[in-house]
C-alpha positions as a printed Julia matrix, in Angstrom:
104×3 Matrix{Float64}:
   7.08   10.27  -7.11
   9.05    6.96  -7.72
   6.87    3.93  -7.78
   9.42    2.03  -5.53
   8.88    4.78  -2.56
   4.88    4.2   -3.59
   4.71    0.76  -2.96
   6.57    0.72  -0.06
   4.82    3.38   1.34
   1.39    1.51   0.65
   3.4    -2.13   1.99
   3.89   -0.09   5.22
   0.33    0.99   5.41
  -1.12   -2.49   4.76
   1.15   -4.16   7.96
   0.3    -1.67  10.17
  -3.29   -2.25   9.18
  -2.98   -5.81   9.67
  -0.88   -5.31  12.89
  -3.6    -2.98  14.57
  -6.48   -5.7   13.92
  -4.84   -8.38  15.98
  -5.45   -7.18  19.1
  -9.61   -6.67  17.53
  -8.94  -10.35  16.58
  -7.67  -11.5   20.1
  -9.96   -9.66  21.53
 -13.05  -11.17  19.74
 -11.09  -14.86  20.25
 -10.06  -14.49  23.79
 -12.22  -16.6   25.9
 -12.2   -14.54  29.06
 -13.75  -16.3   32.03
 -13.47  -19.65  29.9
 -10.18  -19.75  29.57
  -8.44  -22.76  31.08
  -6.07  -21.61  33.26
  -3.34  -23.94  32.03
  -3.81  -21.06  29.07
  -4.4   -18.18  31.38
  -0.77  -18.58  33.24
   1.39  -18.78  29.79
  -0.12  -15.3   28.63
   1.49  -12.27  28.52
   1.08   -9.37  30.75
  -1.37   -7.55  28.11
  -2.75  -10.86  27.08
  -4.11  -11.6   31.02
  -5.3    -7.75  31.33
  -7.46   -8.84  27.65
  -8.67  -12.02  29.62
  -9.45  -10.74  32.84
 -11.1    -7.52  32.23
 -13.3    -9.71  29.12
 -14.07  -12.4   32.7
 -15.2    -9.3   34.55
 -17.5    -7.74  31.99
 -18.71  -11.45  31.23
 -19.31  -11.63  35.66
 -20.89   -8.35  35.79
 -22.85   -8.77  32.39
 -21.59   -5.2   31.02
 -20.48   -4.01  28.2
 -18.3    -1.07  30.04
 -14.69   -1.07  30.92
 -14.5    -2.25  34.48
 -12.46    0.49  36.69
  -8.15   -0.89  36.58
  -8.29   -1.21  40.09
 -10.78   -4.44  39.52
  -8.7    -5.66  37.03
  -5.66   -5.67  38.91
  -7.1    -7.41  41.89
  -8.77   -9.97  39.6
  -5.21  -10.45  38.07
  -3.98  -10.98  41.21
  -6.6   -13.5   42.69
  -6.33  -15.6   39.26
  -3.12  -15.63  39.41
  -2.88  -17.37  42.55
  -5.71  -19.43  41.75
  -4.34  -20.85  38.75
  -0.79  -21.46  39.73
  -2.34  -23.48  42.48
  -4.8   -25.38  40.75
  -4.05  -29.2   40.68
  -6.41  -29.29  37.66
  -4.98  -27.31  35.22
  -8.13  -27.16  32.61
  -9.73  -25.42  35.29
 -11.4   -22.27  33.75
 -10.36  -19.16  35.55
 -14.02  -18.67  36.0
 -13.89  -21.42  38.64
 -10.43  -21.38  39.78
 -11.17  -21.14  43.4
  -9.37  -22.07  46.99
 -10.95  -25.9   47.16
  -9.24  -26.47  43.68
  -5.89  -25.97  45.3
  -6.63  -28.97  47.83
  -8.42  -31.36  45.14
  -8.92  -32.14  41.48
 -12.1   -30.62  40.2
């Protein structure tokens, strides 16, 4: 086999290695629940589904995937929470309806 086709072959391997532990990485470094939401609304789509469902499993104190349908609705509620928050270091643990109306 030609070394060339080898090594690129094993270059290959090594990114998608490296590729596949960034979303362990984020996941370990995502703050869920702590996460200010001036953070939280910049996310991504997968990025806020990381956050949220790591909030709910920090709320409910489990280490099991919470069912999508809680997710979603979480989503939802801190997504509306946060883009109405006048304080935007609010953690979207607290993000709540009297944060709208006043600085917390």
């Amino acid at each position: 086999m030609n070394a060339t086709v080898v090594r690129t072959g094993l270059t290959t391997a090594a990114a998608a290695l490296l590729l596949a532990g960034c979303t362990d990485i984020e996941r370990a470094l995502n703050q869920g629940g702590d996460t200010p939401c001036s953070e939280y609304v910049k996310q991504d789509p997968d990025t806020k589904r990381m956050t949220i469902t790591k909030f709910v499993k920090q709320q409910t104190g489990s280490d099991q995937e919470p069912a999508g349908t809680v997710v979603d609705a979480t989503i939802i509620t801190v997504d509306v929470m946060c883009g109405a928050q006048r304080n935007a270091e609010t953690p979207i643990k607290n993000a709540d309806v009297a944060g709208i109306f006043m600085t917390k």
